[in-house]
C-alpha positions as a Markdown table, in Angstrom:
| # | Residue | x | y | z |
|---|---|---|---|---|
| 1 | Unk | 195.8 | 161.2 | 174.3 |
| 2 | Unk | 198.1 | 163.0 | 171.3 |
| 3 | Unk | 201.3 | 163.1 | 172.3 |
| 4 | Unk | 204.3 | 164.5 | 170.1 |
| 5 | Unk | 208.2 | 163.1 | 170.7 |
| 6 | Unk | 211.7 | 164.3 | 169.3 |
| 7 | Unk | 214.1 | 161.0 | 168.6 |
| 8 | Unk | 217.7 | 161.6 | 167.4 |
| 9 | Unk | 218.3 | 158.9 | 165.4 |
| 10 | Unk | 221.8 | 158.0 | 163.8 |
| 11 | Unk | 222.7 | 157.7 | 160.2 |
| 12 | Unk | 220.7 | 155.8 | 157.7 |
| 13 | Unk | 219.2 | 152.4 | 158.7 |
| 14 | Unk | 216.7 | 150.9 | 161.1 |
| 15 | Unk | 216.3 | 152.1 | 165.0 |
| 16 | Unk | 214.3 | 150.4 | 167.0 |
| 17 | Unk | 211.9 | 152.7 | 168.7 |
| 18 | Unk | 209.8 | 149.4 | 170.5 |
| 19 | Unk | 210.2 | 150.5 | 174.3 |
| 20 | Unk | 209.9 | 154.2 | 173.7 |
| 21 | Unk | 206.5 | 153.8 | 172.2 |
| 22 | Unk | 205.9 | 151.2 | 175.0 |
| 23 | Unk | 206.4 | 153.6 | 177.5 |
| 24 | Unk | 203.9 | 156.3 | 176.1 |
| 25 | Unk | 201.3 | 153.3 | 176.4 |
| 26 | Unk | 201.5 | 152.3 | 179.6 |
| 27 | Unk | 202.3 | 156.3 | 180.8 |
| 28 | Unk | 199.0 | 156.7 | 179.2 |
| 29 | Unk | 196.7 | 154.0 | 181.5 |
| 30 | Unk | 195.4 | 153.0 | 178.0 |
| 31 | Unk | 194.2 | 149.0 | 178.7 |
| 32 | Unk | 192.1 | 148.5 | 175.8 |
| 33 | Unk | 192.6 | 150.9 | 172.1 |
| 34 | Unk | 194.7 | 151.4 | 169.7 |
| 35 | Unk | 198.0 | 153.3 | 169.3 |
| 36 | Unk | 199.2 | 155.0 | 166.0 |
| 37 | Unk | 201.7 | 156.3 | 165.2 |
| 38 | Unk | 202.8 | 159.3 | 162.4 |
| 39 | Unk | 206.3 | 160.5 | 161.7 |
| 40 | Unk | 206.5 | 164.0 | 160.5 |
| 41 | Unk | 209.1 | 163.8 | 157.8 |
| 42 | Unk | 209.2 | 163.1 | 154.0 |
| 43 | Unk | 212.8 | 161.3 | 154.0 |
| 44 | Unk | 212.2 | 159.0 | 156.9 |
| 45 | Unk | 209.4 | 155.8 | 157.8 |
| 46 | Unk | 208.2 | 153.6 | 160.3 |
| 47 | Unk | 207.8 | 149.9 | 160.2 |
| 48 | Unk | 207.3 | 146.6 | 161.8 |
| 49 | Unk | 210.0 | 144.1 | 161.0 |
| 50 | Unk | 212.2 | 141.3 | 163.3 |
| 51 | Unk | 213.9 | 142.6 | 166.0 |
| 52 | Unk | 215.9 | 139.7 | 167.0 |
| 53 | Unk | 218.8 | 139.2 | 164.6 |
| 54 | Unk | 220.3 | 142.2 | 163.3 |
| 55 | Unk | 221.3 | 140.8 | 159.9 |
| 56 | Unk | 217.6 | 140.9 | 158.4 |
| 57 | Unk | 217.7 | 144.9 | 159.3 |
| 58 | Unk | 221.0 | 144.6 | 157.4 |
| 59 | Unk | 219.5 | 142.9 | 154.4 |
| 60 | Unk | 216.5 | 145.0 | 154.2 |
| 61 | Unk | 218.8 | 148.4 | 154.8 |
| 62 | Unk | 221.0 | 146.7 | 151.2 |
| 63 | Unk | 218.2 | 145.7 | 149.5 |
| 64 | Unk | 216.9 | 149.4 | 149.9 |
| 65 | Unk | 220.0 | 150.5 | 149.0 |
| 66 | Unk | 220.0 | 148.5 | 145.6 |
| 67 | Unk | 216.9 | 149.7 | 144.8 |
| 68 | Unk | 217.0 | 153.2 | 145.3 |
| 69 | Unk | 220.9 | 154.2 | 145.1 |
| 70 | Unk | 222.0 | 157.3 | 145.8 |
| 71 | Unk | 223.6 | 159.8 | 143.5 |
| 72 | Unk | 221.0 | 158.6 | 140.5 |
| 73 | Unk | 221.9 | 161.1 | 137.3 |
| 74 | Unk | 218.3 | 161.1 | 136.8 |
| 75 | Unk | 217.3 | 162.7 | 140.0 |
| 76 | Unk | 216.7 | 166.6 | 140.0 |
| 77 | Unk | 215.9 | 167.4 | 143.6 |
| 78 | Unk | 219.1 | 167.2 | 144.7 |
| 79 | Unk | 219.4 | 170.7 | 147.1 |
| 80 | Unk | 220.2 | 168.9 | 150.3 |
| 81 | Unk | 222.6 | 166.4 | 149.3 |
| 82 | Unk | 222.4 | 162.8 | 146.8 |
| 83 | Unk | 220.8 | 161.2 | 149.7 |
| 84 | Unk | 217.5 | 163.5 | 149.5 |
| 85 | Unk | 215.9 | 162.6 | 145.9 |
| 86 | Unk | 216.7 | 158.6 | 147.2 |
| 87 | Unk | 214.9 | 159.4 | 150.8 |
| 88 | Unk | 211.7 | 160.8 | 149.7 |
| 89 | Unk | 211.5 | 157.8 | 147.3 |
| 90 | Unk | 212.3 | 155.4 | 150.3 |
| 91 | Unk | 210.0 | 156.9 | 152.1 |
| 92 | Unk | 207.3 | 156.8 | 149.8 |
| 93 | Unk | 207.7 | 152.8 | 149.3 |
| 94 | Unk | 207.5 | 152.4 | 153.1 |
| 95 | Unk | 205.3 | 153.8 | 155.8 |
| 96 | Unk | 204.3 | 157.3 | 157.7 |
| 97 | Unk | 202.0 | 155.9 | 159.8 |
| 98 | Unk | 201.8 | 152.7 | 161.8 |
| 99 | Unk | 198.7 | 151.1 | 163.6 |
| 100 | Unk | 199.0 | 148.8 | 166.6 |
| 101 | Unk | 196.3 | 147.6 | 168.9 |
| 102 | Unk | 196.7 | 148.0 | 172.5 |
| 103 | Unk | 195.4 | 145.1 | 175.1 |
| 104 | Unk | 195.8 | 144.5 | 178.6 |
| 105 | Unk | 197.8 | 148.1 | 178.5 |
| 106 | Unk | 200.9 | 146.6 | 176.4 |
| 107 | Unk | 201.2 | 146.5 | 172.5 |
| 108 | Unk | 201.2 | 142.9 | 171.4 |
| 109 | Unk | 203.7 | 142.4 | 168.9 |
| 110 | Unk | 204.3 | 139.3 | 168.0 |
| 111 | Unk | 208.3 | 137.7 | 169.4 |
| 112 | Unk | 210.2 | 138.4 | 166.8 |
| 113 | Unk | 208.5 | 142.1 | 166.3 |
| 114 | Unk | 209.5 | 145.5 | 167.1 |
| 115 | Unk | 208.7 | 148.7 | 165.4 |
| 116 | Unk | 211.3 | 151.0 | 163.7 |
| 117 | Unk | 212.1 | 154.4 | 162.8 |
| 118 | Unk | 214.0 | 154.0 | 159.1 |
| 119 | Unk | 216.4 | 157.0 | 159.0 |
| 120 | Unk | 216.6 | 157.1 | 155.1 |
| 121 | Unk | 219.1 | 160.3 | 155.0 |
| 122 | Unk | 222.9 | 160.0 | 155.5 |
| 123 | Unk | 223.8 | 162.1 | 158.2 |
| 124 | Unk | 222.0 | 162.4 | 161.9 |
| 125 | Unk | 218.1 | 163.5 | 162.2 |
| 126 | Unk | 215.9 | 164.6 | 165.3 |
| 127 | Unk | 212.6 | 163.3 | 163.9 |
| 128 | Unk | 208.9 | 163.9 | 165.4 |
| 129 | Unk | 206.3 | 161.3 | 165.8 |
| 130 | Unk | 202.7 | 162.2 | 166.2 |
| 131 | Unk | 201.4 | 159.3 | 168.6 |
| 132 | Unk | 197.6 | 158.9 | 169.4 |
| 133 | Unk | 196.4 | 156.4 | 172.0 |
| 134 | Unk | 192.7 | 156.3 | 172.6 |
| 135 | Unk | 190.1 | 153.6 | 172.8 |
């Protein structure tokens, strides 16, 4: 199964997408594969990370932050704002795809897991994920 979803996400930082993709697995009947997972977009990522305490998404988001700033004088691709140069690098450091086995119909992450979308842009995004489930 290929399956293609819209998410409006926020502003910048980490949303959890964990029981959307959920859902699409065990919509699908899948017991036994692999999911993965593509998001069509240059300026955002996807990610596995902790889902429990909201301060290590915070601490990841700053530490992004410090490493890529916005509004660099060096940057030259600068058409759709001082957050699009920084977002394309972001993204680039980061993911587009994610893999994730599937057993006993459910994705086992691991307690403390949950799998993001990282809005890297400022202002609010629909973004489209490519998702395959087979066996």
């Amino acid at each position: 199964m290929i399956k293609e979803i819209e998410l409006t996400v926020g502003r910048r930082g980490l949303h959890e997408i964990t029981s959307e993709i959920q859902q699409l697995v065990q919509e699908s009947g899948l017991k036994e594969g692999l999911c993965t997972l593509f998001i069509r977009h240059t300026s955002a990522s996807l990610l596995i990370q902790e889902n429990a305490d909201p301060s290590c998404q915070r601490d990841l988001e700053e530490w992004m932050e410090r490493l890529v700033p916005r509004g660099d004088p060096l940057y030259t691709h600068i058409d759709e704002g001082l957050d699009d140069m920084p977002g394309h690098i972001k993204s680039m450091l980061t993911q587009s795809s994610l893999s994730v086995p599937v057993v006993d119909g459910r994705l086992p992450l691991g307690t403390w897991q949950g799998i993001f979308l990282w809005e890297h842009r400022e202002r609010n995004h629909t973004r489209k994920l490519m998702i395959h489930l087979g066996a």
